[in-house]
C-alpha positions as CSV (number, residue, x, y, z in Angstrom):
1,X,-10.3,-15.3,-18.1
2,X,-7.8,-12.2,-19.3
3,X,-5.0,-11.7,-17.2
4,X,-2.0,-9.1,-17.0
5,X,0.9,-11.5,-16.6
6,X,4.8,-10.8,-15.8
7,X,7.0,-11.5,-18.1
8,X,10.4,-10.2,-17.3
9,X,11.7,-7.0,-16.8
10,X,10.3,-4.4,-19.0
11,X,7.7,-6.8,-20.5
12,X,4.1,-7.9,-19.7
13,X,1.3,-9.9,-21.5
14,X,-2.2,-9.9,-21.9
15,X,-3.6,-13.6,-22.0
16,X,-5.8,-16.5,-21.2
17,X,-5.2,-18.1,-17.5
18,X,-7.8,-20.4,-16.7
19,X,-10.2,-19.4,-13.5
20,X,-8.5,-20.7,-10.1
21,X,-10.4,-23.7,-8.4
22,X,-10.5,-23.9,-4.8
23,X,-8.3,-26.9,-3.2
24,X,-7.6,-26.1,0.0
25,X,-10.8,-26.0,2.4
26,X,-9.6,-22.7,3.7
27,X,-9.7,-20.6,1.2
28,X,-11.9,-18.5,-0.7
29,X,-12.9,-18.0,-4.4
30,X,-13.6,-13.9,-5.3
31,X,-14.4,-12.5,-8.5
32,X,-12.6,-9.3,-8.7
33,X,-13.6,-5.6,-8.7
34,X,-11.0,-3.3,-8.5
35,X,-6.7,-3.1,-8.4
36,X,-4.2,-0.4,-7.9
37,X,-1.3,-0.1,-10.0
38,X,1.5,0.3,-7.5
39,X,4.6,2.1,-7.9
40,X,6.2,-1.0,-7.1
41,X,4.4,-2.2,-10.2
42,X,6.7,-0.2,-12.4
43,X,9.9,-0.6,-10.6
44,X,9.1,-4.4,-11.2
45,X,8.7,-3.7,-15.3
46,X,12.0,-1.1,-15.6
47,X,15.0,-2.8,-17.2
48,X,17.1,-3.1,-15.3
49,X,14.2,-3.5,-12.3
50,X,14.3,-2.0,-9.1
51,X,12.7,-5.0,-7.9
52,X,12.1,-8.2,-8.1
53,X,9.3,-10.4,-9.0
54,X,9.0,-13.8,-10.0
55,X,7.9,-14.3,-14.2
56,X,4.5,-15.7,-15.0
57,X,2.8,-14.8,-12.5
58,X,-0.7,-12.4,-13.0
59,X,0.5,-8.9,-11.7
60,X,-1.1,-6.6,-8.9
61,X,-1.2,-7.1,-5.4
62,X,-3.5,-3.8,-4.4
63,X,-6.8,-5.5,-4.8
64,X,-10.3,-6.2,-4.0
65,X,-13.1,-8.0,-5.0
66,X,-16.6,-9.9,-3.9
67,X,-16.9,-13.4,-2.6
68,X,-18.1,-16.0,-4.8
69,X,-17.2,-19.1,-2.8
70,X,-15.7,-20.4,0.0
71,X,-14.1,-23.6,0.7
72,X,-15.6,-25.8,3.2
73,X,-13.9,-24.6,6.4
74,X,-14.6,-21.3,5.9
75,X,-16.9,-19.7,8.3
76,X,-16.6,-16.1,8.7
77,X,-16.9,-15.6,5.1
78,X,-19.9,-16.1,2.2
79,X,-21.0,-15.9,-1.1
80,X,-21.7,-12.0,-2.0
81,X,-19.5,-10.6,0.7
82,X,-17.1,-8.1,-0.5
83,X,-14.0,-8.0,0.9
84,X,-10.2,-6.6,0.7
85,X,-6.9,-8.2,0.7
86,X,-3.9,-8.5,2.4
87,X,-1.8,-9.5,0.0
88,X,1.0,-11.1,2.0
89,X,-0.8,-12.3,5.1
90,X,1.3,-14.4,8.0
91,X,0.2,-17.8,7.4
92,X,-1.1,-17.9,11.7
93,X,0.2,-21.2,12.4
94,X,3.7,-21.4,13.2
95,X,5.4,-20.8,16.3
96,X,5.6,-16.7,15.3
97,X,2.4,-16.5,14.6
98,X,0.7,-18.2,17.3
99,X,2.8,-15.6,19.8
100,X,1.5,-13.0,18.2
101,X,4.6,-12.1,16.1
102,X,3.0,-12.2,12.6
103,X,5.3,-9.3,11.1
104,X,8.3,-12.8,11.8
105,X,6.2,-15.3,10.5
106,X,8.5,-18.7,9.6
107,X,6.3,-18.8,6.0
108,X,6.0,-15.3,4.7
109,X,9.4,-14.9,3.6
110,X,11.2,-16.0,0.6
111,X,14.7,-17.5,0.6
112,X,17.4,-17.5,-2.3
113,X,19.5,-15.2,-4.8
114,X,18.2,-11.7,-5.2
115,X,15.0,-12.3,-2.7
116,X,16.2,-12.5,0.4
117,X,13.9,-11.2,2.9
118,X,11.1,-10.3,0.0
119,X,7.7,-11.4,1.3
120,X,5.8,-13.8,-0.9
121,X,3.1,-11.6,-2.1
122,X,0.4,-11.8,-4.4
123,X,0.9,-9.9,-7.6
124,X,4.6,-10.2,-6.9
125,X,5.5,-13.8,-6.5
126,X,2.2,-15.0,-6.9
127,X,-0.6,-14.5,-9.0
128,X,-2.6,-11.3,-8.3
129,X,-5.2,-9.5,-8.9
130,X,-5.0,-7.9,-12.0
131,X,-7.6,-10.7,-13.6
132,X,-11.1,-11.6,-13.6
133,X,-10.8,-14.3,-10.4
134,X,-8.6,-15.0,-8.1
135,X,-8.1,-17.8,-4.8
136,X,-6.6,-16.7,-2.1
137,X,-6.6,-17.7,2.0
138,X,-9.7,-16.9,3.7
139,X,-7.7,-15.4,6.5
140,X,-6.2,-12.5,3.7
141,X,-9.6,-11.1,3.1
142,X,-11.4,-8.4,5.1
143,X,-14.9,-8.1,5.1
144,X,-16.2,-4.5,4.3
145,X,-19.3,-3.1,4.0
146,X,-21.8,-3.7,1.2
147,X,-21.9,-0.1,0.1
148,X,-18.3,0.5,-0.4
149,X,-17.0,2.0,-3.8
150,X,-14.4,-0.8,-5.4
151,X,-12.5,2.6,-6.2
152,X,-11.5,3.1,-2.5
153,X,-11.9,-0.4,-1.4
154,X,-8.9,-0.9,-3.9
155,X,-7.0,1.5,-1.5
156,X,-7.1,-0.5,2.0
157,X,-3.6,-2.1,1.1
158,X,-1.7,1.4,0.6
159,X,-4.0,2.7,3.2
160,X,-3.0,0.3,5.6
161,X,1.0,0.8,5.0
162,X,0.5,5.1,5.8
163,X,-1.7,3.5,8.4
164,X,0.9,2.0,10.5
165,X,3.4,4.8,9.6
166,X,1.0,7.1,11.4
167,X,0.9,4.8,14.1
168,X,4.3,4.9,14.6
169,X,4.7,8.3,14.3
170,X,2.2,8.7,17.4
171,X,1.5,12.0,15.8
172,X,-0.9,13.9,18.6
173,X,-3.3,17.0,18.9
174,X,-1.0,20.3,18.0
175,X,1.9,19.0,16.3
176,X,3.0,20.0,13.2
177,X,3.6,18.1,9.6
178,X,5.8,18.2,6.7
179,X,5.1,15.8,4.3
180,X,7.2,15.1,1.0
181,X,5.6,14.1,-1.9
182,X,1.8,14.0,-2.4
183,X,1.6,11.1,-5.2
184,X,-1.1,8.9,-3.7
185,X,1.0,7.8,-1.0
186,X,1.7,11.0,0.1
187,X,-1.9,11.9,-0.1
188,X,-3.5,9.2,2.3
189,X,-0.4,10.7,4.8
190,X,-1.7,14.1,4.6
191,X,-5.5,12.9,5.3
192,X,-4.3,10.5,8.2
193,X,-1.6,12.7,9.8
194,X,-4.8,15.5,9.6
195,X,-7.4,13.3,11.5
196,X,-5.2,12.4,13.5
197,X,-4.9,15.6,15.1
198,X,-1.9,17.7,13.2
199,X,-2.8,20.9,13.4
200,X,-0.3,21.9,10.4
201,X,0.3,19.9,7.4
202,X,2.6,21.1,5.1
203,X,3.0,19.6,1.9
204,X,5.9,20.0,-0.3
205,X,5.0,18.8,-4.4
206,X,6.3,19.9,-7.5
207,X,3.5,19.2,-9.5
208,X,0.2,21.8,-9.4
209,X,-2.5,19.1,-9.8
210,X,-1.3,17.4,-6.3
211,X,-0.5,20.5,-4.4
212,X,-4.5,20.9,-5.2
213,X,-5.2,17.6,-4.2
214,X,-3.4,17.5,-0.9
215,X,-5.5,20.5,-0.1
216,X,-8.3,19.0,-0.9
217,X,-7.1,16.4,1.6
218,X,-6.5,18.5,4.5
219,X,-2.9,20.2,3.7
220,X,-2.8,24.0,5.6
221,X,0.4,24.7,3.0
222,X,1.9,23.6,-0.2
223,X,4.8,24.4,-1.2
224,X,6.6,24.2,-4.5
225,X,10.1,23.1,-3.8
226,X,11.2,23.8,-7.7
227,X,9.9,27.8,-6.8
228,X,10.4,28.2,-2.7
229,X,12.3,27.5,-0.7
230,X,11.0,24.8,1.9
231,X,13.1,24.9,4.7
232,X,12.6,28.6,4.9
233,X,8.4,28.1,4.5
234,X,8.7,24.9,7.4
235,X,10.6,28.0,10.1
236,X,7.8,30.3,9.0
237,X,5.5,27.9,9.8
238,X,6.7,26.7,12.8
239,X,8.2,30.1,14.4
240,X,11.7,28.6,13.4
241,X,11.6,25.5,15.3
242,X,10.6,23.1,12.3
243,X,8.4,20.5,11.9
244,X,7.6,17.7,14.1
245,X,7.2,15.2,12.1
246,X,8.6,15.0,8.5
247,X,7.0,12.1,6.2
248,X,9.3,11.0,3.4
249,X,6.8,9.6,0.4
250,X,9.2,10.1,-2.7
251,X,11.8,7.7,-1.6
252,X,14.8,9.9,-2.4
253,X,15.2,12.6,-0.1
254,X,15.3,11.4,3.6
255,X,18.5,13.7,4.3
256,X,15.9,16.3,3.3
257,X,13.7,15.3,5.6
258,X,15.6,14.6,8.0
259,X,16.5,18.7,7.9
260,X,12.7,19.7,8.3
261,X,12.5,18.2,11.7
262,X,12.9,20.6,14.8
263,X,16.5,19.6,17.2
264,X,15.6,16.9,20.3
């Protein structure tokens, strides 16, 4: 099978990897449908890189795919089932795991030089998904239904990141929204902080294609920050108390957002 593999930093291969055989009786075999290039992705292939990532192994770690076989202790997956995948799933065993701590897991974490604290994810320290197959734990996949697009199924990891941002936020019915950035990040944020009861979204992006797109995705306001002024549009918006909630989804201008945010 054809594979995108890492080389080192600033360099990547396309090449032969032969297809993964199952030898561990709990996991799974699935032939892949779709992957997300990741901004992550090309901090990884920058020289110098903004992050690490171990060489030789097949890239991308936002992926998806259907089931084409299971080892023999798997039992809540088949043949045909499509799935998505957690790239860096707790391994549910070990004494973290078992009291409910995943997120401290004693085996998802790397140790040594320069990765420290770096979980051991697929596309990242492990082969991926960009390929044709891949074999990874049973317990990583997510059944989904039938019908689903590979197009958005390839979304359910970044989804489930702005997921538990939201979460955390505990944004409610009436409050208000700035968000910073709508690259596709910034995009799921506007669609989750809107269903999720803001009742202003404001959306500051220089670029005209994604101010369109975050309307489409349930902005009230965007706002070009290279033409207006944002801090002025956030106390129009908010009868000069400012936002609520400010979501950061460049990853260079948390001071910035930090000054959206109303006092208390």
């Amino acid at each position: 099978m054809k594979a995108i593999v890492f080389k080192k930093p600033g360099v990547f291969t396309y090449e032969d990897r032969p297809i993964p055989e199952i030898n561990t009786p709990t996991d799974i075999r699935i032939k892949i449908l779709g992957v997300g290039i990741c901004g992550t992705d090309l901090h990884i292939l920058m020289d110098p890189p903004l992050h690490p990532a171990k060489p030789n192994i097949i890239f991308g770690h936002e992926f998806c795919g259907q089931v084409e076989s299971v080892g023999n202790a798997v039992e809540n997956l088949s043949p045909g089932d499509k799935v998505i995948v957690d790239p860096h799933p707790p391994c549910g065993n070990c004494d973290n795991c078992r009291s409910d701590r995943p997120e401290m897991c004693e085996n998802l974490f790397l140790h040594g030089e320069g990765i420290e604290g770096q979980a051991a994810t697929r596309g990242i320290f492990q082969d991926g998904g960009l390929t044709s197959y891949a074999v990874i734990p049973a317990c990583s996949a997510y059944k989904i239904a039938q019908s689903t697009p590979f197009h958005r199924m390839a979304l359910a990891e970044p989804l489930s990141c702005t997921g538990y941002g939201i979460e955390k936020l505990k944004i409610q019915a009436g409050d208000t929204v700035c968000i910073l950035g709508a690259g596709p990040i910034g995009q799921l944020f506007t669609a989750l902080a809107k269903v999720n009861g803001a009742t202003k979204v404001i959306v500051s992006e220089p670029h005209q294609y994604r101010r369109a797109k975050a309307l489409e995705c349930g902005a009230n306001r965007v706002v070009n920050p290279t033409k207006e002024d944002l801090k002025k549009v956030i106390l129009e918006e908010t009868n000069g108390l400012g936002v609520d909630h400010c979501i950061e989804a460049v990853g260079q201008f948390l001071m910035t957002a930090i000054d959206m945010v109303r006092t208390g």
